[in-house]
N, C-alpha and C positions, 0 to 999 in steps of 0.2 A: 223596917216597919212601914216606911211610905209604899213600896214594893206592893207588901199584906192591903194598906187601903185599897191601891188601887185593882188588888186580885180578889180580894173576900167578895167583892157584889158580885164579881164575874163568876165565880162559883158558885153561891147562892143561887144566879140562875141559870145556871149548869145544872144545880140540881134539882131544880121545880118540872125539869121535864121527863123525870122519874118520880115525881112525886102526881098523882090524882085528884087526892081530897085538896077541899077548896079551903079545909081550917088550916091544915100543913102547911100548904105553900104559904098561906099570910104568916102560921106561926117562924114557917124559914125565910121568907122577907125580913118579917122583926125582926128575929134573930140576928142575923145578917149586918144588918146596919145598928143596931145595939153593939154588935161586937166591934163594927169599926169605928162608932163612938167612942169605945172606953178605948180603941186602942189611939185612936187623936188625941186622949187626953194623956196618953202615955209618954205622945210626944210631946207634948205640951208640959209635962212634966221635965223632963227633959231638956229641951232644949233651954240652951245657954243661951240668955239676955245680952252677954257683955261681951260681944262678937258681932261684926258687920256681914261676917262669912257665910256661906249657905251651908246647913248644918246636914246631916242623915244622907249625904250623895250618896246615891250607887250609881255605878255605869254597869248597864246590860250588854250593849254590843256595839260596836262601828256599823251602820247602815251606809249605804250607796251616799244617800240625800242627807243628812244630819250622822248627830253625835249624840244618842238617846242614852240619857243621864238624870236623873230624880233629884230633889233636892228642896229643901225651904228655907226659907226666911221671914224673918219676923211679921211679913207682912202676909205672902202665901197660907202662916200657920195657922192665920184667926180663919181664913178664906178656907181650909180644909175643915177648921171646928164650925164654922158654921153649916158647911156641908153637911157633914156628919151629925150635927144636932138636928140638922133638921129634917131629914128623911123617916127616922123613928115615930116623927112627930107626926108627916104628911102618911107614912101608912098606918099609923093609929087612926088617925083622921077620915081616912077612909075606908076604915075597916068594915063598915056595914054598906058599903056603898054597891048600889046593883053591879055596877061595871068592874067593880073590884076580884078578876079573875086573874086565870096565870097570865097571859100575853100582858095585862097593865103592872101585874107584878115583875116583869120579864122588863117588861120596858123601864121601868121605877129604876129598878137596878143597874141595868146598862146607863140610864141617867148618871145614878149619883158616881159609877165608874169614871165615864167620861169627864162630868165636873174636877173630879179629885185628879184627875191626870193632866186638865187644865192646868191646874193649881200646883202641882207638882213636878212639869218639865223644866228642864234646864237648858229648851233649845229656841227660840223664837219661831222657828219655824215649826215644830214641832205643837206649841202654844195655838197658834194658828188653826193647826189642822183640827185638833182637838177642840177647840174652842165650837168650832164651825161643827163638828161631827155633833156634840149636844144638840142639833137643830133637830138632827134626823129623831132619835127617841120623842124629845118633845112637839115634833109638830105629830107624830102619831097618837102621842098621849090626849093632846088637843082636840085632834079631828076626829078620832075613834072613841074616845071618853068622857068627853066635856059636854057639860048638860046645855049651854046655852043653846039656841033654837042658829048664830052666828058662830057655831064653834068651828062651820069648814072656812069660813072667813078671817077670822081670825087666826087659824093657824098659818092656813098661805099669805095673811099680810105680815102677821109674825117672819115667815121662812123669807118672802122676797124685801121685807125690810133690812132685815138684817144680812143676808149675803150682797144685798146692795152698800151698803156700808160697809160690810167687813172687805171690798175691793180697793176700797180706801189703806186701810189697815195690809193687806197683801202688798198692794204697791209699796207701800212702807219699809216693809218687812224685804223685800226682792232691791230696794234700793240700798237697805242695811247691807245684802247679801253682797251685793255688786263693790259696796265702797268697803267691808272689808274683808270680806270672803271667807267669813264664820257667821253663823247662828246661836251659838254656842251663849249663854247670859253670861256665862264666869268670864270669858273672855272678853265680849262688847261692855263689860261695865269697868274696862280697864283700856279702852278707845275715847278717843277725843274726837269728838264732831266739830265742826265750824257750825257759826252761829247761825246760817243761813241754814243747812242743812239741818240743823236741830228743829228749825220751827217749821220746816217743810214736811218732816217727819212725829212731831207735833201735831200740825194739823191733820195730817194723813189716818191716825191712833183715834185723835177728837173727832172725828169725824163718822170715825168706826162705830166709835160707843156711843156719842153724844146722837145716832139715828133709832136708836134702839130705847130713847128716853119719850113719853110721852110731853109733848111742848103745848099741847091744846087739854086744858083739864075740862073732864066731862066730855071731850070731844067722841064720838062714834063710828 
């Protein structure tokens, strides 16, 4: 089922570039994401509370560079329900919206894809790339759709804040690689770091995210 989340959007818009009419594609966007709504709650249904273990693995294939394997935990699963609640919501919301054609629909989708695959790897490095790859749909959603009179501003401080910080988070992630020579979550969360090394890698993660938080309220 994680598999299905992370394929239905991709589909969805696979199929808006056979579809013309402008009611269609919104009604197969909703669709779309309505169906991998009810299917997050399926797993939510589903999954076992009384387990530390990551639940629904699949492994697809051995790559060169990782070990590409799906999977969640308790924590990931609210992080895919909230995904999935909220896309339904966001193309409701802008269903009368001038700009609301196939390309913002195309993109929406590829969005909430990439989110959910975030959310759902099993490889640190792997977390990474995906993470970083959300950039690209969302700075086009921003700077080709966004009504502010600052919307091409805001995207590019959006994109260069955040790959500026997430270089912090890479180093991190390439010192993980070095000290034990997997990326793999199931296995690193069965690794002992020294104390030094935890808070060097610590900082590296804080740093990633804690730039991507607004620290000046009302600031411009």
């Amino acid at each position: 089922m994680l598999t299905s989340l992370f394929l239905i959007p991709l589909v969805g818009a696979l199929s808006l570039f056979f579809v013309s009419n402008k009611s269609t594609m919104k009604q197969i966007t909703l669709a779309t994401t309505i169906i991998n709504f009810f299917i997050s709650l399926a797993i939510w249904a589903k999954f076992d509370n009384n387990t530390h273990e990551y639940q629904f693995v699949q492994e697809w294939a051995d790559i060169s560079f990782c070990h590409f394997n799906v999977g969640i935990d308790g924590i990931s699963l609210f992080f895919v329900l909230l995904t999935t609640f909220l896309f339904p919501i966001i193309v409701l919301t802008s269903w009368e919206h001038q700009n609301n054609n196939k390309s913002y629909l195309l993109y929406m989708l590829l969005l909430e894809s990439l989110l959910i695959a975030t959310f759902i790897v099993l490889d640190i490095l792997l977390f990474y790339i995906f993470f970083e790859s959300i950039l690209i749909p969302l700075f086009i959603i921003i700077i080709s759709f966004g009504d502010l009179l600052t919307k091409e501003k805001a995207g590019f401080l959006l994109l260069l804040y955040t790959l500026a910080g997430s270089l912090f988070m890479l180093l991190s992630i390439i010192t993980i690689l070095i000290l034990t020579g997997t990326s793999d979550f199931q296995i690193l969360s069965t690794v002992e770091f020294g104390n030094d090394i935890q808070k060097l890698l610590f900082v590296g993660f804080l740093i990633a995210f804690i730039v991507k938080t607004p620290l000046i309220p009302g600031h411009k």
